[in-house]
C-alpha positions in Angstrom: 49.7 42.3 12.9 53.5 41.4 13.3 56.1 40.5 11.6 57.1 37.8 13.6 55.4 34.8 11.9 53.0 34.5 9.0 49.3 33.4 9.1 49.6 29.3 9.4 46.1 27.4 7.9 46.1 24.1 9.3 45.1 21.7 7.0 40.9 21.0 6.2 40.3 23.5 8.5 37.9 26.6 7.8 38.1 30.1 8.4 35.3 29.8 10.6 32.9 26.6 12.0 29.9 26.7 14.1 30.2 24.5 17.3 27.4 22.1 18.6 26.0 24.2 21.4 23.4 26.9 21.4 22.8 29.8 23.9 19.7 31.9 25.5 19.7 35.0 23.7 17.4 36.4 26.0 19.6 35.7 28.4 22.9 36.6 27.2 21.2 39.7 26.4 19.7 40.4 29.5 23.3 40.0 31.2 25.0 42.6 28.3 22.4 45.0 29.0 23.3 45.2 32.5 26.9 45.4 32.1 26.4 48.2 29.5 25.5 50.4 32.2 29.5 50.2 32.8 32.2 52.0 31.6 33.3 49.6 28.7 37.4 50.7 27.5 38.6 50.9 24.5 40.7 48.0 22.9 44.4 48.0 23.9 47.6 46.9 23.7 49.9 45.5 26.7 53.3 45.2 26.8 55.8 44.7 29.8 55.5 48.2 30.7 52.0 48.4 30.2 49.5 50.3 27.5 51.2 50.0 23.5 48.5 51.4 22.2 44.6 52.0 22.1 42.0 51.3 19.4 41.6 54.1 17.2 37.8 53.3 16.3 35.1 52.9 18.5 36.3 49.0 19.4 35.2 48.7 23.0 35.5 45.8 25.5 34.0 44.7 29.4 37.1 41.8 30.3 35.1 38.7 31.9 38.1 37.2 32.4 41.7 38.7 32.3 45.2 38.0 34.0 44.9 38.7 37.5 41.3 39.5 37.1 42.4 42.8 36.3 39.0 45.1 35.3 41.6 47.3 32.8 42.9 44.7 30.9 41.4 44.7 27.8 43.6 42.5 25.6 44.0 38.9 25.4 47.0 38.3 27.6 50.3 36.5 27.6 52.8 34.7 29.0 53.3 36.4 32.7 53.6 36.3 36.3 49.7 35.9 37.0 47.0 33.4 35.5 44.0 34.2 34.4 41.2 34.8 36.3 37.2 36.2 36.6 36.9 39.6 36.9 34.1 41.4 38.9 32.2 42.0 36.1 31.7 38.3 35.8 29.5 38.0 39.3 27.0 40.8 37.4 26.5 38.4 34.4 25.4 34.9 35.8 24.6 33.4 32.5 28.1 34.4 30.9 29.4 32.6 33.5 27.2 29.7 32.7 27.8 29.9 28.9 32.0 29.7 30.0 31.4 26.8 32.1 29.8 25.3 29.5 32.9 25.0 27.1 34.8 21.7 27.5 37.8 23.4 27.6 40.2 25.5 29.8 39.3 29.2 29.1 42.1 31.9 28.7 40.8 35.3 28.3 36.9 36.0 27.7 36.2 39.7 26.9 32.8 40.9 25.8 33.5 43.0 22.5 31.6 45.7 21.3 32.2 47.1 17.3 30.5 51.1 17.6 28.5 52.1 14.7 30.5 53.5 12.0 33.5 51.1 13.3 36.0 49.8 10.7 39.4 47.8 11.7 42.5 47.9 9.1 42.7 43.8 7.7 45.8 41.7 10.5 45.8 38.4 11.9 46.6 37.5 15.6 49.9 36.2 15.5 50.5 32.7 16.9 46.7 33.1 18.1 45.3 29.4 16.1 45.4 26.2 17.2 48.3 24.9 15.7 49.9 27.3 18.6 47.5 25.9 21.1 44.5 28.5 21.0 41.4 27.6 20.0 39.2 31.4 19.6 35.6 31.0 19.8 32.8 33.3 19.6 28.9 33.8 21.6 27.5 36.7 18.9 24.8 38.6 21.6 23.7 41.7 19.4 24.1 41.8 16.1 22.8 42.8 12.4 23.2 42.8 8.7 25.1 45.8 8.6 27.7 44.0 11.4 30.2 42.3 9.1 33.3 40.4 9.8 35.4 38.5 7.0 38.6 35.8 7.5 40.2 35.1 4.9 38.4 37.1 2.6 35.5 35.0 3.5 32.1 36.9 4.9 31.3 35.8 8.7 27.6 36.9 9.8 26.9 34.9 12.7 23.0 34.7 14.7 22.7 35.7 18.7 23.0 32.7 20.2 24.8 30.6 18.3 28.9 29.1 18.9 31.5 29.5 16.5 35.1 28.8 16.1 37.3 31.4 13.8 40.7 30.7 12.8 42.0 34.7 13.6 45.8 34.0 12.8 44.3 34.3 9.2 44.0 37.7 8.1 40.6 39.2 9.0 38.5 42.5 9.8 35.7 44.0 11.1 33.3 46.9 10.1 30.1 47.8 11.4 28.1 50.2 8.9 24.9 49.7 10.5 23.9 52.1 13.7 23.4 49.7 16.2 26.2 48.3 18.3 27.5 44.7 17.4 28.6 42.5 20.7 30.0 39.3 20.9 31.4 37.2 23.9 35.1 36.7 22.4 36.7 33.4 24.2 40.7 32.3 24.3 40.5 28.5 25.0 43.4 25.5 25.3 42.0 23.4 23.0 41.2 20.1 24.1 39.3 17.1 22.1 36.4 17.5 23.2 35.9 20.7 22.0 37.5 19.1 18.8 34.3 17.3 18.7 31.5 20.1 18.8 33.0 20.9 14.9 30.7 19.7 12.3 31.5 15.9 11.5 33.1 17.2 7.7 35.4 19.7 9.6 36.9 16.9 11.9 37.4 14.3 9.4 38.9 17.2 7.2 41.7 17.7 10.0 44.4 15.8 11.0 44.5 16.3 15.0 48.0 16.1 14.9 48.0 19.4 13.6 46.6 20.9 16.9 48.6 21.8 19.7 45.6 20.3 22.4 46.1 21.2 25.9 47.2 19.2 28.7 45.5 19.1 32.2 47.4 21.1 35.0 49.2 18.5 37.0 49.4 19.7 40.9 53.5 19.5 42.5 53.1 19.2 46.3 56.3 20.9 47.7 58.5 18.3 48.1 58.0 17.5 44.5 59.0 20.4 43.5 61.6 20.9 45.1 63.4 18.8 42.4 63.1 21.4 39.2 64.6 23.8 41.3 67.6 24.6 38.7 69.9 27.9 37.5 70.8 27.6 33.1 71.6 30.0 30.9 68.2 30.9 28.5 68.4 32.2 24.6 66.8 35.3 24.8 64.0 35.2 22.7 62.6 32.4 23.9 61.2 34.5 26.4 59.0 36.3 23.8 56.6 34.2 22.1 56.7 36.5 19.1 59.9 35.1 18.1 59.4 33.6 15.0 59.8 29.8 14.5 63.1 28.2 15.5 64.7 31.7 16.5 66.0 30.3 20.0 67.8 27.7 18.6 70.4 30.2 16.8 73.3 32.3 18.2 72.4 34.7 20.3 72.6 36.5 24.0 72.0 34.6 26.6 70.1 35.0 30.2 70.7 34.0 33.5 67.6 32.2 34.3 66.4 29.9 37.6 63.4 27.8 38.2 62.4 29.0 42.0 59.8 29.3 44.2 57.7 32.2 45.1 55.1 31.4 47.6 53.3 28.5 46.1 54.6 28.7 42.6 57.2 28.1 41.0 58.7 30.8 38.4 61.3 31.5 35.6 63.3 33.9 36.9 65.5 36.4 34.5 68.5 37.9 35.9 67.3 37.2 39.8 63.6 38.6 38.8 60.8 36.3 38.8 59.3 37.1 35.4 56.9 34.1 34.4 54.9 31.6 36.6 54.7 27.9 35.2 52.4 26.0 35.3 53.4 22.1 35.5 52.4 19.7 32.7 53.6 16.6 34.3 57.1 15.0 33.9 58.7 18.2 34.8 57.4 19.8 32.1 55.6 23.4 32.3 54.3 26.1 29.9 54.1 29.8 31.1 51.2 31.3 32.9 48.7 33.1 30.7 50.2 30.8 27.3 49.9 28.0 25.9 51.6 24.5 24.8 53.2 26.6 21.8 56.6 26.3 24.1 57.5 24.8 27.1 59.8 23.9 29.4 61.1 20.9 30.9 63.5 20.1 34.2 65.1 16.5 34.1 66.7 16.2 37.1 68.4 13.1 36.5 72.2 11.7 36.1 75.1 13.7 37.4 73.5 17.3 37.0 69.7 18.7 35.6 69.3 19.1 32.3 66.4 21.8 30.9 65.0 21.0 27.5 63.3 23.8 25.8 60.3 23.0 23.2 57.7 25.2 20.3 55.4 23.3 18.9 53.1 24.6 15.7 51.2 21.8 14.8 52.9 18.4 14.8 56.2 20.2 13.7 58.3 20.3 17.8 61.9 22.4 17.5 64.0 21.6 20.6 67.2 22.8 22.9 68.9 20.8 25.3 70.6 23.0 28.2 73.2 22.2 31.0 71.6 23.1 34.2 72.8 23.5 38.0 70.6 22.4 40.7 69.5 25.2 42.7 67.9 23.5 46.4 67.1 27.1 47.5 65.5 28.2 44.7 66.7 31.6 44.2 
């Protein structure tokens, strides 16, 4: 848990909704026995200099996908220089990999989480991690038991192998296992897009105004030329780079950065102080959101009239908070 920003309940929607698809057990399970003959790590924390801090209960994860693909990333991710992408452990699990091309929607992180017997965690929330911040968590439960509890928002979650569920985790939640078998689930991070709107029970989506989701947008491909024309050098607030920040926190007085769109390779980046520090990932319109986030903020090159201009957006919800910078046009790119 942070302090940064508060649990946000969107409107009509539940702590937790099963979703409209079913799964093999025997065959996720098959594939989770195989990859428990690996060395599964302990759940951590990542920051830009790497490991915060591990899981002080017996909280273990196998990443399916992670940024970069990386087999020791544990965590969910964040706004970065890489994207997400399978890891090796995903070519040993066939059916995962069916199950997550199943889901109508792009997938962020997909970890395979195991809770140890004997396993409690202290009650947080994911901060910004809902969909009116442009996640959408959803969960495969592959072994499980009565003794493998899980509650959000005070409510109890006990969920059958096989089965698809969406759970709101920027509500305050927890886990314990007092059983002495381990509990697994396939733990998902997707953009949310309406058609995985529609696999929530028909009550649930007349309950919730859509408007109140942050739904992703498809990736928009720039040939080079193209872009070529967001190539620009403004000055950024600082905390916009940190998608902590609480809500609005970019738009008041404070330092700020020398920042460039530029290219490296085939991407462009947001560069901080001549150091590439995020790729983006276009939207259309000249609009991107970081590599490894979501829609929750963005930003936009208009390279129209006598000079650029870079508008900077967060969304939560239907409520959008923007900044309007002067820009320089930057044809190299540095």
């Amino acid at each position: 848990m942070t302090e940064a920003t508060q649990p946000h309940v969107v409107p009509g929607l539940p702590p937790a909704a099963r979703l409209a698809i079913d799964f093999d057990v025997e065959r996720l399970v098959a594939d989770v026995t195989e990859l428990r003959r690996q060395a599964w790590s302990l759940q951590r924390t990542y920051g830009a200099e790497g490991v915060i801090d591990e899981a002080p209960i017996d909280w273990r994860v196998l990443p399916l996908r992670s940024p970069g693909g990386d087999l020791d990333r544990t965590d969910p991710g964040g706004p970065a220089l890489v994207d997400f992408e399978p890891t090796a452990w995903l070519e040993k699990a066939p059916y995962l990999a069916e199950v997550l091309a199943t889901i109508p929607a792009e997938i962020r992180s997909a970890r395979l989480m195991a809770l140890g017997p004997g396993a409690a965690s202290a009650s947080h929330f994911d901060n910004k991690y809902g969909v009116a911040w442009g996640t959408a968590r959803v969960h495969v439960p592959i072994l499980t038991h009565a003794e493998a509890r899980m509650y959000i928002a005070d409510e109890l979650q006990q969920w059958q192998p096989g089965t698809f569920w969406f759970g709101d985790f920027s509500q305050v939640h927890r886990v314990e296992n007092t059983g002495t078998e381990t509990r697994v689930h396939l733990v998902i991070d997707t953009l949310p897009t309406r058609e995985l709107f529609d696999l929530l029970p028909a009550e649930v989506r007349d309950a919730v105004d859509p408007a109140d989701i942050v739904f992703s947008r498809p990736r928009q491909p720039l040939a080079a030329e193209a872009a070529d024309a967001y190539l620009a050098s403004f000055e950024l607030p600082e905390s916009f780079t940190n998608w902590e920040e609480t809500e609005g926190e970019f738009l008041q007085p404070q330092k700020q950065l020398a920042a460039a769109v530029a290219r490296e390779g085939e991407h462009l980046v947001l560069t901080l102080d001549g150091r590439p520090e995020f790729r983006l990932v276009h939207l259309g319109d000249g609009e991107f959101r970081f590599a490894g986030w979501t829609e929750e903020r963005t930003l936009q090159v208009v390279p129209d009239g006598e000079g650029p201009r870079v508008v900077l957006r967060t969304r939560v919800g239907s409520r959008v908070q923007q900044l309007e910078l002067a820009a320089r046009r930057d044809p190299a790119g540095s």
